[in-house]
PDB file of N, CA, C and O in Angstrom:
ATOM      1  N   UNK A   1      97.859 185.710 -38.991  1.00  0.00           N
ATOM      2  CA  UNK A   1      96.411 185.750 -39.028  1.00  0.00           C
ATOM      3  C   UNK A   1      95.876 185.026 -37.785  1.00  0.00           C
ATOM      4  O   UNK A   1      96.560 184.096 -37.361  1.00  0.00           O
ATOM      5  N   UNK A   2      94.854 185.306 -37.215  1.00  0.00           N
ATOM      6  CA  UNK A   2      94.506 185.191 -36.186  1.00  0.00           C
ATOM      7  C   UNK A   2      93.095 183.605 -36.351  1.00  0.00           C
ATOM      8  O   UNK A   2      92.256 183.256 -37.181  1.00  0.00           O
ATOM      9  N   UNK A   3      93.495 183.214 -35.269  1.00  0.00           N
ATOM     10  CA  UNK A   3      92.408 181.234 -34.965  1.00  0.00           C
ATOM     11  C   UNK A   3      90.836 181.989 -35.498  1.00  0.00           C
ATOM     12  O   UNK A   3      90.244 181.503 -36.461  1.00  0.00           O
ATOM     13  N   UNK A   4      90.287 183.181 -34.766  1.00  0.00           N
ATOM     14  CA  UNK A   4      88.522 183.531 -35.390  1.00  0.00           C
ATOM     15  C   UNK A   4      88.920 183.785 -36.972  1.00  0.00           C
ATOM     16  O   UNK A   4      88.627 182.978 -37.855  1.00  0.00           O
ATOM     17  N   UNK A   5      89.585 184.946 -37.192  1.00  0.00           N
ATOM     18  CA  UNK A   5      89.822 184.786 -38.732  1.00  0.00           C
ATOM     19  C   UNK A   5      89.878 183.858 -39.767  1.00  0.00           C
ATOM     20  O   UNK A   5      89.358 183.967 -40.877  1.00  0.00           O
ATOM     21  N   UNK A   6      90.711 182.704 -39.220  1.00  0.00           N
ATOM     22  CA  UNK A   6      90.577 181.361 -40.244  1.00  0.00           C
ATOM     23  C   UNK A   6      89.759 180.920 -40.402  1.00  0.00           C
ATOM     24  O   UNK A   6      89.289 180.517 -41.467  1.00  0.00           O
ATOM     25  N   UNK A   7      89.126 180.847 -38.775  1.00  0.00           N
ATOM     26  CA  UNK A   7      87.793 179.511 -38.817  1.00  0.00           C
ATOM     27  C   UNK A   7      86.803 180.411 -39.212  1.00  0.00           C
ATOM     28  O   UNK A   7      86.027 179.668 -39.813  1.00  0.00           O
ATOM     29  N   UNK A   8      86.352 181.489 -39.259  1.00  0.00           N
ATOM     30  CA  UNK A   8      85.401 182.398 -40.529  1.00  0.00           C
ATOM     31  C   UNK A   8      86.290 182.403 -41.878  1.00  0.00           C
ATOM     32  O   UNK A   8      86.207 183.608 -42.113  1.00  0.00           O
ATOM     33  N   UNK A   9      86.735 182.113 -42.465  1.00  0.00           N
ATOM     34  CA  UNK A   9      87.176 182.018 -43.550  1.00  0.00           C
ATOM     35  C   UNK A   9      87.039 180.214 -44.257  1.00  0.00           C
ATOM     36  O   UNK A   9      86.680 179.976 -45.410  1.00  0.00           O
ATOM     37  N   UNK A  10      87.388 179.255 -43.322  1.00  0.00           N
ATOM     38  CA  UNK A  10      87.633 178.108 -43.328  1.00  0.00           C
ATOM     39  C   UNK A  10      85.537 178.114 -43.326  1.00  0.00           C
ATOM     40  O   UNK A  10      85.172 177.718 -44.432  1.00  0.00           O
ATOM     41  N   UNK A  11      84.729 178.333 -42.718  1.00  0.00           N
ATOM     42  CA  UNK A  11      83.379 178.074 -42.479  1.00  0.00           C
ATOM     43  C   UNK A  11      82.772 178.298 -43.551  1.00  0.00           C
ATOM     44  O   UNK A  11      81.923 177.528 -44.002  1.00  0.00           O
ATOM     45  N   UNK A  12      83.288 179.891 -44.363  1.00  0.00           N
ATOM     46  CA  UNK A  12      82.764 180.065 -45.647  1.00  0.00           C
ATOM     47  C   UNK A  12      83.033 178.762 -47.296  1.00  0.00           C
ATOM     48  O   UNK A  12      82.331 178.315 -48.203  1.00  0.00           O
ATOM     49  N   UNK A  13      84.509 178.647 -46.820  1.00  0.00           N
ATOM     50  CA  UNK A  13      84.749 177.898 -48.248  1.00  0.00           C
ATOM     51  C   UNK A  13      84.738 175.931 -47.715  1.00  0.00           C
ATOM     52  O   UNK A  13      85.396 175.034 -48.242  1.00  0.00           O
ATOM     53  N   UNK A  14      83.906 175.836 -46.721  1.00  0.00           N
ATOM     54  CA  UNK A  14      84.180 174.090 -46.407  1.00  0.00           C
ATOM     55  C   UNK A  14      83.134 173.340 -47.086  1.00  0.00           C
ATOM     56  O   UNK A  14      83.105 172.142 -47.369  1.00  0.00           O
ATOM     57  N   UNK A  15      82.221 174.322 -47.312  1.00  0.00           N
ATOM     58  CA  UNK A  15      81.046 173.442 -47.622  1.00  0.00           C
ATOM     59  C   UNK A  15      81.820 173.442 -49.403  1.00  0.00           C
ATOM     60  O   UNK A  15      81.470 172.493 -50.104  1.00  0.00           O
ATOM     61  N   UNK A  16      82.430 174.080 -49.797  1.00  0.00           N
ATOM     62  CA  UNK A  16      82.582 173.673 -51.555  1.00  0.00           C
ATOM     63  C   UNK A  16      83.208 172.634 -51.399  1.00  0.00           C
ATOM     64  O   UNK A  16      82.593 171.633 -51.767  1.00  0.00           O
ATOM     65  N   UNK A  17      84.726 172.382 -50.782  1.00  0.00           N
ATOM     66  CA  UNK A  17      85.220 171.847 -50.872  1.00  0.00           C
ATOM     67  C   UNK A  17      84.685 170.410 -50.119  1.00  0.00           C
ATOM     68  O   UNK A  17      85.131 169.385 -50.636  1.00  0.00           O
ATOM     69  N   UNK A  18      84.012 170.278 -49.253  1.00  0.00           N
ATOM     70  CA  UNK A  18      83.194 168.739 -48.654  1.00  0.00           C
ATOM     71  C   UNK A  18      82.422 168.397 -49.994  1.00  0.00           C
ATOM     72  O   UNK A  18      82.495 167.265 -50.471  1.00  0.00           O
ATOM     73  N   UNK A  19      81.597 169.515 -50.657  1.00  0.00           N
ATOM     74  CA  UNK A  19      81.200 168.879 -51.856  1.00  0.00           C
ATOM     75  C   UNK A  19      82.149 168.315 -52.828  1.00  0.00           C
ATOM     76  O   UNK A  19      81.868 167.380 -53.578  1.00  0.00           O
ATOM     77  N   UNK A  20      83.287 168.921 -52.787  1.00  0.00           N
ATOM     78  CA  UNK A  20      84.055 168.340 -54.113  1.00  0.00           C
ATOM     79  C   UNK A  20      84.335 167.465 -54.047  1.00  0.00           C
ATOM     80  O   UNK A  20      84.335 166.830 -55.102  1.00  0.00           O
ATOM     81  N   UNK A  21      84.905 166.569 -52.447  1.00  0.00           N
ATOM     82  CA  UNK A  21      85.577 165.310 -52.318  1.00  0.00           C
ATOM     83  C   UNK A  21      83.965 164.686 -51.902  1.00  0.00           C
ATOM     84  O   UNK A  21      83.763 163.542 -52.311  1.00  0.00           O
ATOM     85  N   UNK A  22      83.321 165.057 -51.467  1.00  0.00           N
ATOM     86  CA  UNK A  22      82.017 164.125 -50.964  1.00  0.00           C
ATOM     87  C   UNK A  22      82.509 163.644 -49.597  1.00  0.00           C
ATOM     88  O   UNK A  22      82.578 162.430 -49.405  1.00  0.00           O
ATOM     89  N   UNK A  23      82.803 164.372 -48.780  1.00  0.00           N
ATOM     90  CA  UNK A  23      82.691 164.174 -47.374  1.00  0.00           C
ATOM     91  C   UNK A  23      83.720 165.376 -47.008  1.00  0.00           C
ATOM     92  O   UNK A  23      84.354 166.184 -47.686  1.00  0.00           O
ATOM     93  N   UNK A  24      83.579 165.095 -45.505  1.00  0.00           N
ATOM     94  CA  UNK A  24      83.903 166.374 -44.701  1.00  0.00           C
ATOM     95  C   UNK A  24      85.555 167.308 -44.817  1.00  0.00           C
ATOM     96  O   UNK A  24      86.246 166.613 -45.563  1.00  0.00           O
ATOM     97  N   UNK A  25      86.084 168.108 -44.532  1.00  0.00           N
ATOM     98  CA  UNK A  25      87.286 168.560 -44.344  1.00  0.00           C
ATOM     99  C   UNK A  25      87.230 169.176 -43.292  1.00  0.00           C
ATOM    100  O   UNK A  25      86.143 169.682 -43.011  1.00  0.00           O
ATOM    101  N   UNK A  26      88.331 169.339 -42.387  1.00  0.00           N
ATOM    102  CA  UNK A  26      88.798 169.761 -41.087  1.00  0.00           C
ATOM    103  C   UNK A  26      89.893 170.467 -41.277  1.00  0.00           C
ATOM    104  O   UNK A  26      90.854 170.131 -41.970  1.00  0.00           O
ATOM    105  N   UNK A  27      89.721 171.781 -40.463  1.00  0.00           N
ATOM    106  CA  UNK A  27      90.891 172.623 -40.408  1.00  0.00           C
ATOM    107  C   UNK A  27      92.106 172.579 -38.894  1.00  0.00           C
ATOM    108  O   UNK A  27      92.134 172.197 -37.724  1.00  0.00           O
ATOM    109  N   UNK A  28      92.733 173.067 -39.637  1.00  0.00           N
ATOM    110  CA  UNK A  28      94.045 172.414 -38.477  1.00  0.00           C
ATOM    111  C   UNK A  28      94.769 173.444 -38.384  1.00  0.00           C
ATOM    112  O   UNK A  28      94.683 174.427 -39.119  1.00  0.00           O
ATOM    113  N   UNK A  29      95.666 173.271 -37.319  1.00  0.00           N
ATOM    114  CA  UNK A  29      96.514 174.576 -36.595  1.00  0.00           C
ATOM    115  C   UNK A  29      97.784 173.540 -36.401  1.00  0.00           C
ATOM    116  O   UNK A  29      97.562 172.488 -35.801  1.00  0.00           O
ATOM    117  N   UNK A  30      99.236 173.842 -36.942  1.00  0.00           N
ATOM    118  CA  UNK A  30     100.078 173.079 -37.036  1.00  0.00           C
ATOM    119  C   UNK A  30     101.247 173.475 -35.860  1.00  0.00           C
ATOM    120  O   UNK A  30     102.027 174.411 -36.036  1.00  0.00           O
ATOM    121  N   UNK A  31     101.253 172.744 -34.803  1.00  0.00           N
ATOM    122  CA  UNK A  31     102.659 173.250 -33.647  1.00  0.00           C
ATOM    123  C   UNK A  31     103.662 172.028 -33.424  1.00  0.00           C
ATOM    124  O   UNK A  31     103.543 170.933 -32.876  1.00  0.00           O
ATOM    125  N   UNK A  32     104.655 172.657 -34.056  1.00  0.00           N
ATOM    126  CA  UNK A  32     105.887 171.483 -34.169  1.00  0.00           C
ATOM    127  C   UNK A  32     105.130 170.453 -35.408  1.00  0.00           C
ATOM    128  O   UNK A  32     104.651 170.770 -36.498  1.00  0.00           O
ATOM    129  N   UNK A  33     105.270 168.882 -34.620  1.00  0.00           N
ATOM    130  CA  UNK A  33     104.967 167.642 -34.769  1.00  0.00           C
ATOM    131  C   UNK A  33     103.296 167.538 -34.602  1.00  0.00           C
ATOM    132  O   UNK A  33     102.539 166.607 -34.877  1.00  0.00           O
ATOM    133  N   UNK A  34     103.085 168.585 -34.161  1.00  0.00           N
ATOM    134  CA  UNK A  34     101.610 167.963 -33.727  1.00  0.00           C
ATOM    135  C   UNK A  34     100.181 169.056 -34.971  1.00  0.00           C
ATOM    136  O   UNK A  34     100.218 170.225 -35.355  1.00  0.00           O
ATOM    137  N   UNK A  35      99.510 168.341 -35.127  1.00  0.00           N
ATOM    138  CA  UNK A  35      98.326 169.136 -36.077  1.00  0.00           C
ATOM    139  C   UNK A  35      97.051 168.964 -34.989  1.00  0.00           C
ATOM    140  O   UNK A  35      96.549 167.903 -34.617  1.00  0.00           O
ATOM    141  N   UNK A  36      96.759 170.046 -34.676  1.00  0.00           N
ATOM    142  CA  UNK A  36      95.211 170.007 -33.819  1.00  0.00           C
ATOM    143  C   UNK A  36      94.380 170.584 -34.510  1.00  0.00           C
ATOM    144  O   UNK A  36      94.454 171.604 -35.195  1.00  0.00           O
ATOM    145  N   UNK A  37      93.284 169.634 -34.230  1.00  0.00           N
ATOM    146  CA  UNK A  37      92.158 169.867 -34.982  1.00  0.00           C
ATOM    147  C   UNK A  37      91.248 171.622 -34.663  1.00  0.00           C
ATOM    148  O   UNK A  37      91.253 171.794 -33.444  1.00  0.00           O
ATOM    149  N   UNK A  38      90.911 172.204 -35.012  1.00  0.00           N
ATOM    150  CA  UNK A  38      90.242 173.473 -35.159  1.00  0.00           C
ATOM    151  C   UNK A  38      88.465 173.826 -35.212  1.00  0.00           C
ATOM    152  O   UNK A  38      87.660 174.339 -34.435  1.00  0.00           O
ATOM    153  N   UNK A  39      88.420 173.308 -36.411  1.00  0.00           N
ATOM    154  CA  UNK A  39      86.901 173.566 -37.056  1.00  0.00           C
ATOM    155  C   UNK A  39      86.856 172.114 -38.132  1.00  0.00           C
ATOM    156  O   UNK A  39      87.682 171.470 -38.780  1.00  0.00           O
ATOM    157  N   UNK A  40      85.158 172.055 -37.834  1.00  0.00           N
ATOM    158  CA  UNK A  40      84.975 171.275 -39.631  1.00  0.00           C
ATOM    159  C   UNK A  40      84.279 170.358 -38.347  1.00  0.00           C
ATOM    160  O   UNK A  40      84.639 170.384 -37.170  1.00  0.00           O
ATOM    161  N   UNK A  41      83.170 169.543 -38.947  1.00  0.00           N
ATOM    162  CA  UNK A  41      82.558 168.546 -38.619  1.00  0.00           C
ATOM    163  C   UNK A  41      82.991 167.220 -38.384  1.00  0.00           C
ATOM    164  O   UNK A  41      83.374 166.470 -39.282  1.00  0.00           O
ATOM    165  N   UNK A  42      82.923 166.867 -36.953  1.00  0.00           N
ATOM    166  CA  UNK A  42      83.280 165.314 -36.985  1.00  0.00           C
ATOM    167  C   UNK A  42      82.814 164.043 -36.725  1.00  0.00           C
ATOM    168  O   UNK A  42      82.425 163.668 -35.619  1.00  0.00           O
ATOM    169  N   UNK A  43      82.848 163.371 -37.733  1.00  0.00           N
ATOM    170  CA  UNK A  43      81.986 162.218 -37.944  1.00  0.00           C
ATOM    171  C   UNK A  43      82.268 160.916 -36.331  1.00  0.00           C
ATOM    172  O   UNK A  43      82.938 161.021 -35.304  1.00  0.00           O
ATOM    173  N   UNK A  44      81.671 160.190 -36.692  1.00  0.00           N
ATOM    174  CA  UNK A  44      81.335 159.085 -35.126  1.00  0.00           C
ATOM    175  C   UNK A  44      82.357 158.369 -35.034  1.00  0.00           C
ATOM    176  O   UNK A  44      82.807 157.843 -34.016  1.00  0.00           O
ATOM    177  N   UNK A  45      83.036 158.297 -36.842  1.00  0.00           N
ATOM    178  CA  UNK A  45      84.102 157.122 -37.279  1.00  0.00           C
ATOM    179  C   UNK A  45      85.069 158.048 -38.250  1.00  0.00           C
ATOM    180  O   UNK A  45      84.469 159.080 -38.549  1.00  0.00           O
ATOM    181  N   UNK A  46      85.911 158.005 -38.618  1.00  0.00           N
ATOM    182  CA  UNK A  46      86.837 158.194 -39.154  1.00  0.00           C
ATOM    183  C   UNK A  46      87.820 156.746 -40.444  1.00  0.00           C
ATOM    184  O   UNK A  46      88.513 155.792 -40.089  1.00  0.00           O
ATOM    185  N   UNK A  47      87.490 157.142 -41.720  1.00  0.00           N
ATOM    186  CA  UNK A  47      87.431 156.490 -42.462  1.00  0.00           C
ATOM    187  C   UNK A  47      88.962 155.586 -42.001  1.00  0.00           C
ATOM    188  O   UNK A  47      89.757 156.209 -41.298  1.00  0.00           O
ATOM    189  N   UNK A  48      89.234 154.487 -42.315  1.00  0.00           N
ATOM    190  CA  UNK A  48      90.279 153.413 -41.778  1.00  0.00           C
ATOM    191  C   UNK A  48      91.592 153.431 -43.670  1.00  0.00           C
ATOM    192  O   UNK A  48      91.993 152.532 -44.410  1.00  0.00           O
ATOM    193  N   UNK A  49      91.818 155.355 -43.649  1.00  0.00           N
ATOM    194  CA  UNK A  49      92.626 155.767 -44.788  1.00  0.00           C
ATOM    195  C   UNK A  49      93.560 157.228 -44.198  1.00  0.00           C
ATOM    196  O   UNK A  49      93.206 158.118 -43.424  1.00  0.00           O
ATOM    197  N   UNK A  50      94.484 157.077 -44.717  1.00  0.00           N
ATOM    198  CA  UNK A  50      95.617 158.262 -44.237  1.00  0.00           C
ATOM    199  C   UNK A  50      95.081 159.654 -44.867  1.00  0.00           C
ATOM    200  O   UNK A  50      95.098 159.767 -46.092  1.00  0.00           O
ATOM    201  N   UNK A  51      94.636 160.652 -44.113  1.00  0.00           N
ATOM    202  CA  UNK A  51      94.324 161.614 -44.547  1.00  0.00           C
ATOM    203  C   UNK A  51      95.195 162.309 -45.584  1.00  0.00           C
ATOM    204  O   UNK A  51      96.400 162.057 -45.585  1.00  0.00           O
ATOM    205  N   UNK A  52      94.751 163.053 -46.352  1.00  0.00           N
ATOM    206  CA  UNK A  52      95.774 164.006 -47.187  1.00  0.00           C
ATOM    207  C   UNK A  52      95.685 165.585 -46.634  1.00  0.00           C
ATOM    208  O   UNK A  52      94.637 166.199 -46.431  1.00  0.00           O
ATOM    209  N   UNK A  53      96.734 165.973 -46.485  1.00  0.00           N
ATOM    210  CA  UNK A  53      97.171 166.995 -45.999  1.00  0.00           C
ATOM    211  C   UNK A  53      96.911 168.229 -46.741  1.00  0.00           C
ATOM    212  O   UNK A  53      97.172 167.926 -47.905  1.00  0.00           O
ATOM    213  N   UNK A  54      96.637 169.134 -46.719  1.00  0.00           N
ATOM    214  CA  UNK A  54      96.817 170.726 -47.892  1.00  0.00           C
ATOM    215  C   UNK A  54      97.403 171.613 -47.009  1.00  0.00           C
ATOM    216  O   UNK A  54      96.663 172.298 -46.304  1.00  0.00           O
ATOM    217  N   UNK A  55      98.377 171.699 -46.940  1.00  0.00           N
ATOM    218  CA  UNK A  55      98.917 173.253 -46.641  1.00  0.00           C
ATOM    219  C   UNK A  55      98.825 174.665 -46.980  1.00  0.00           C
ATOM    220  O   UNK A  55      99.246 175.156 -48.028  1.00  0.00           O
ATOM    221  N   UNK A  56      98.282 175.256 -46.087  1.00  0.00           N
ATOM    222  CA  UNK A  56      97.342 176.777 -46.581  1.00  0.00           C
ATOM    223  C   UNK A  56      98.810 177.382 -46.002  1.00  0.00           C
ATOM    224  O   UNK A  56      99.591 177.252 -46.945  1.00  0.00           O
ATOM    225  N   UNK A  57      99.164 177.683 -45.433  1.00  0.00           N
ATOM    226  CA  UNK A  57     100.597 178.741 -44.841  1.00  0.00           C
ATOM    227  C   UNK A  57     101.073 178.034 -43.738  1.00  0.00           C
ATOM    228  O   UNK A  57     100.713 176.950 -43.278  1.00  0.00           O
ATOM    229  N   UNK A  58     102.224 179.073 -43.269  1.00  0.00           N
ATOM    230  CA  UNK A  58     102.827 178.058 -42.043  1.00  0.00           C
ATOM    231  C   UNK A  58     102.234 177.443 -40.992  1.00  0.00           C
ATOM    232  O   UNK A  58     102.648 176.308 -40.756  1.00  0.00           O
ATOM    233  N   UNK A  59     101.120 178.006 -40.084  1.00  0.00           N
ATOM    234  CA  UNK A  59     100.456 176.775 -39.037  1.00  0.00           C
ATOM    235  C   UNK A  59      99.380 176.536 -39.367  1.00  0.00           C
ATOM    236  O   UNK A  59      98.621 176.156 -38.475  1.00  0.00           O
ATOM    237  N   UNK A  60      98.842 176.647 -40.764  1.00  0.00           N
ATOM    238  CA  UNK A  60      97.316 176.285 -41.139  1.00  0.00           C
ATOM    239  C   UNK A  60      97.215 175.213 -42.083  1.00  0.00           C
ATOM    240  O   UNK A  60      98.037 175.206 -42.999  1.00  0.00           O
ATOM    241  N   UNK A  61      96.433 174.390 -42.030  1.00  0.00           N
ATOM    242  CA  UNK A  61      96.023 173.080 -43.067  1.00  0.00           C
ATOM    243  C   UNK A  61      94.937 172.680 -43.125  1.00  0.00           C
ATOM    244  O   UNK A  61      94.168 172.968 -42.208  1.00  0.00           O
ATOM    245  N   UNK A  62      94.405 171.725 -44.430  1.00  0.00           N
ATOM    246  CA  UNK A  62      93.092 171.212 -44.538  1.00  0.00           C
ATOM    247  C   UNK A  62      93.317 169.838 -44.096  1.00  0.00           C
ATOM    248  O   UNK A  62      94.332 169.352 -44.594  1.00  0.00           O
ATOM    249  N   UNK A  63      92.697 169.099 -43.341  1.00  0.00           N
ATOM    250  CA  UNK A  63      92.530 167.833 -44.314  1.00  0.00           C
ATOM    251  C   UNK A  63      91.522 166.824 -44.702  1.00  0.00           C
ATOM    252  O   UNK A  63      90.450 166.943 -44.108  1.00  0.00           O
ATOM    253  N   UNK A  64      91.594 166.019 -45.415  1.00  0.00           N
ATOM    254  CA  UNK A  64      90.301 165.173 -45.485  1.00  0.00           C
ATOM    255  C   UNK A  64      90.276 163.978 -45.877  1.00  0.00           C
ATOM    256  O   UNK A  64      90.877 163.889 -46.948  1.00  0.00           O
ATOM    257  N   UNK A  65      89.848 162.958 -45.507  1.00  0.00           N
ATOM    258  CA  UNK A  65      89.975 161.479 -45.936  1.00  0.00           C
ATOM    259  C   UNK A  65      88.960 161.528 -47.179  1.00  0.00           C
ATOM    260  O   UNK A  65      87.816 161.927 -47.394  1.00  0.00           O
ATOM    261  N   UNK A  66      90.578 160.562 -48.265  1.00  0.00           N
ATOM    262  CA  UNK A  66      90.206 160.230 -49.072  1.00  0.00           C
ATOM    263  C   UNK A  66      88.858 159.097 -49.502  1.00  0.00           C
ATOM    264  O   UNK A  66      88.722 158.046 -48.876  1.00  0.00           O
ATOM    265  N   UNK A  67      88.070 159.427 -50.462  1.00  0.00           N
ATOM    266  CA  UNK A  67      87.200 158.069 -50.567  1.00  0.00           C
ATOM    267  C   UNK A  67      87.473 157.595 -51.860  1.00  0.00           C
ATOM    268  O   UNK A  67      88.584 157.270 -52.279  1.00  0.00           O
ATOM    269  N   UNK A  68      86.268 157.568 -52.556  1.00  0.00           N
ATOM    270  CA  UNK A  68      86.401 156.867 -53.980  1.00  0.00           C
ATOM    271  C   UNK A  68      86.641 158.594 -55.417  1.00  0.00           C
ATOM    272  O   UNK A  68      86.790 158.857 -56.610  1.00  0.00           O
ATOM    273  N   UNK A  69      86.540 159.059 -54.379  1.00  0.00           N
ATOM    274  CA  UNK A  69      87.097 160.555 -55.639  1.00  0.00           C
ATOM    275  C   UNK A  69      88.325 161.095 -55.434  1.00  0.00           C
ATOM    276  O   UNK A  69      89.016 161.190 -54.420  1.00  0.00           O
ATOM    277  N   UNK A  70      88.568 161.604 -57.123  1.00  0.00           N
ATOM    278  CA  UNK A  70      90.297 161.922 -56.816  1.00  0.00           C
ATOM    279  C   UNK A  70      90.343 162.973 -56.169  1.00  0.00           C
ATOM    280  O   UNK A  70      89.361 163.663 -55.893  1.00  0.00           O
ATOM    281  N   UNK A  71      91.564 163.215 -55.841  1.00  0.00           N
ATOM    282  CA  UNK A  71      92.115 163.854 -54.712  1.00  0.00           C
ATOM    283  C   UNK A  71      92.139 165.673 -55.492  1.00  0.00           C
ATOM    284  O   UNK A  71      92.265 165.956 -56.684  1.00  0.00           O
ATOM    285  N   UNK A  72      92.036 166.256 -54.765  1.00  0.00           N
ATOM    286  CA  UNK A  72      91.964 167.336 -54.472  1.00  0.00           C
ATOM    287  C   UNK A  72      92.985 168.321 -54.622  1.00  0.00           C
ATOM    288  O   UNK A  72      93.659 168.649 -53.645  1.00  0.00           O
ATOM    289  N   UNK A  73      93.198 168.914 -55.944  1.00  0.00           N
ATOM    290  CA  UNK A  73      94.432 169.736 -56.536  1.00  0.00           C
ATOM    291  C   UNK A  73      94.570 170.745 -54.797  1.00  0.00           C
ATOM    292  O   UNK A  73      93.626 171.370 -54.314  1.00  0.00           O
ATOM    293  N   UNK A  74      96.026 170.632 -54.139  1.00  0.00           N
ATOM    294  CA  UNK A  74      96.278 171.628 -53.574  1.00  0.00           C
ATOM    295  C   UNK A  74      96.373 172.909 -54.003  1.00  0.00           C
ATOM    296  O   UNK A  74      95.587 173.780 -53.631  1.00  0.00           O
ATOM    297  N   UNK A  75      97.175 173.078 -54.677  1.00  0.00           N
ATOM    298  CA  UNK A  75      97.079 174.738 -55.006  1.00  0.00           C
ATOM    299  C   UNK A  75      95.830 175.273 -55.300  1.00  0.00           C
ATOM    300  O   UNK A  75      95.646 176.447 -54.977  1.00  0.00           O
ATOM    301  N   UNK A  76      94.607 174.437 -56.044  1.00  0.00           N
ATOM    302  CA  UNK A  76      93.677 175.082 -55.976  1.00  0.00           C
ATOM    303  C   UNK A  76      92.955 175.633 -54.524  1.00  0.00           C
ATOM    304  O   UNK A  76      92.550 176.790 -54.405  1.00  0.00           O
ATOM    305  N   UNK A  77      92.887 174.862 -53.712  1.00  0.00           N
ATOM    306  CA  UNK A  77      92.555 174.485 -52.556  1.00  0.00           C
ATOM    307  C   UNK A  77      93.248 176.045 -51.824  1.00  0.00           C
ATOM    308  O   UNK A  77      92.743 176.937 -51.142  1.00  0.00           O
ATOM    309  N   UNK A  78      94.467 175.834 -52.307  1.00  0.00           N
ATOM    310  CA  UNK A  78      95.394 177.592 -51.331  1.00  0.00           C
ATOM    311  C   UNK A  78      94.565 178.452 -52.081  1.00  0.00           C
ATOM    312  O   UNK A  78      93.627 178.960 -51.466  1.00  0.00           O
ATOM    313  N   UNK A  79      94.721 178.759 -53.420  1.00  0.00           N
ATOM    314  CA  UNK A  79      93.946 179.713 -53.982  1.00  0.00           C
ATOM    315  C   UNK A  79      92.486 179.853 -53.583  1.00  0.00           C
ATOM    316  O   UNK A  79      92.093 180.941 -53.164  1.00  0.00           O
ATOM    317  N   UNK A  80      91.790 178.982 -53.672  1.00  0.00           N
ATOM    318  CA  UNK A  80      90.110 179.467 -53.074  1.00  0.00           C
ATOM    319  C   UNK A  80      90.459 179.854 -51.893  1.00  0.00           C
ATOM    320  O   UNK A  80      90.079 181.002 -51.659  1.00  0.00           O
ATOM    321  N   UNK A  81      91.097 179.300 -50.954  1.00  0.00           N
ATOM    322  CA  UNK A  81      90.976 179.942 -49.500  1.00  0.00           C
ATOM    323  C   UNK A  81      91.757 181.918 -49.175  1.00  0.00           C
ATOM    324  O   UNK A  81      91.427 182.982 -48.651  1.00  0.00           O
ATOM    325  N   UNK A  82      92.744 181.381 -49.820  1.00  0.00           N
ATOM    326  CA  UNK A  82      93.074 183.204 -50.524  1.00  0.00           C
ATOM    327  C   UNK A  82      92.372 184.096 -50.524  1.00  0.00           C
ATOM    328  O   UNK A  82      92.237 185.147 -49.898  1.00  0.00           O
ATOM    329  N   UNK A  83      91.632 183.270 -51.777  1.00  0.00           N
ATOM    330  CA  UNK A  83      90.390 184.563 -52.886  1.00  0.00           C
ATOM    331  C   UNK A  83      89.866 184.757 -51.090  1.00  0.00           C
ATOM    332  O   UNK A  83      90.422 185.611 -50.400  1.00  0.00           O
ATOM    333  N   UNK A  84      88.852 183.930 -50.558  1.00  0.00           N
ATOM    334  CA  UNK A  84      88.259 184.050 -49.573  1.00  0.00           C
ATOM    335  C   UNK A  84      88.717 185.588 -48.434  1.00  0.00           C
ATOM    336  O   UNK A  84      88.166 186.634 -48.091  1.00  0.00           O
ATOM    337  N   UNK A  85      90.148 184.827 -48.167  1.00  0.00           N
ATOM    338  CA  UNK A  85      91.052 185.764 -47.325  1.00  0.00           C
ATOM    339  C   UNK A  85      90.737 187.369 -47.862  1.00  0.00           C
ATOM    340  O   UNK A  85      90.410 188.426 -47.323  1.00  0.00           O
ATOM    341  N   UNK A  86      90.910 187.096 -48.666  1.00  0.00           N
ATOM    342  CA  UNK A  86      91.233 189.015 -49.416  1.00  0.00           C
ATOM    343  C   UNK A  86      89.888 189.353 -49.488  1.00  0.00           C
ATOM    344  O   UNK A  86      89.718 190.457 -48.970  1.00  0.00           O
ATOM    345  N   UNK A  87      88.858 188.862 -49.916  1.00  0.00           N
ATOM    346  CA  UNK A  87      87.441 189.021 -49.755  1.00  0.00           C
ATOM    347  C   UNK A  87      86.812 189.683 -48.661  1.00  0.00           C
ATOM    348  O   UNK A  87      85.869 190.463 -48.793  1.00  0.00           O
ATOM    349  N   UNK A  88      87.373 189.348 -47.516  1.00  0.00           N
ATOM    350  CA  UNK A  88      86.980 189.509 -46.214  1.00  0.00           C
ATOM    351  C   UNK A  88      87.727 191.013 -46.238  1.00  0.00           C
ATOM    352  O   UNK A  88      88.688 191.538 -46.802  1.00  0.00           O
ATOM    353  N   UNK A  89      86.394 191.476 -45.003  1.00  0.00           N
ATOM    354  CA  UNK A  89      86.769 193.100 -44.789  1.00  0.00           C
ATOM    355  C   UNK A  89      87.609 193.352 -43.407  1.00  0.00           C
ATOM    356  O   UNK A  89      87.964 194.490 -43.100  1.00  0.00           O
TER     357      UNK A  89
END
């Protein structure tokens, strides 16, 4: 799947998921060792907590610093972005 494809796919379903945890998520493109950042809004500061990771397929991921809400079922997280995927024409 192609970098415009995700990040229109990733643009549609970020705002649910920023609501669910109550702050932002960032999409990522995974090569080797390294995760570069993609899409998603970035704040001035970056919370002083180890992000949690979601793995959507082999070079794609979410992630988002944790705050005071629980964490964020992955598989749900693959599945909404899915539904999304197949949605698209």
């Amino acid at each position: 799947m192609d970098n415009k494809k995700i990040t229109e796919v990733f643009d549609r379903v970020a705002p649910f998921f920023s609501q669910k945890i109550n702050g932002p998520v960032y999409l990522v493109k995974i090569t080797g060792p390294r995760w570069s950042y993609v899409a998603g809004y970035v704040p001035d500061e970056l919370p002083f907590v180890a992000p949690e990771k979601v793995m959507l397929f082999d070079e794609w991921a979410l992630l988002y610093y944790p705050q005071a809400m629980p964490k964020v079922d992955p598989d749900e997280v693959r599945r909404i972005f899915m539904d999304v995927i197949e949605d698209q024409p």
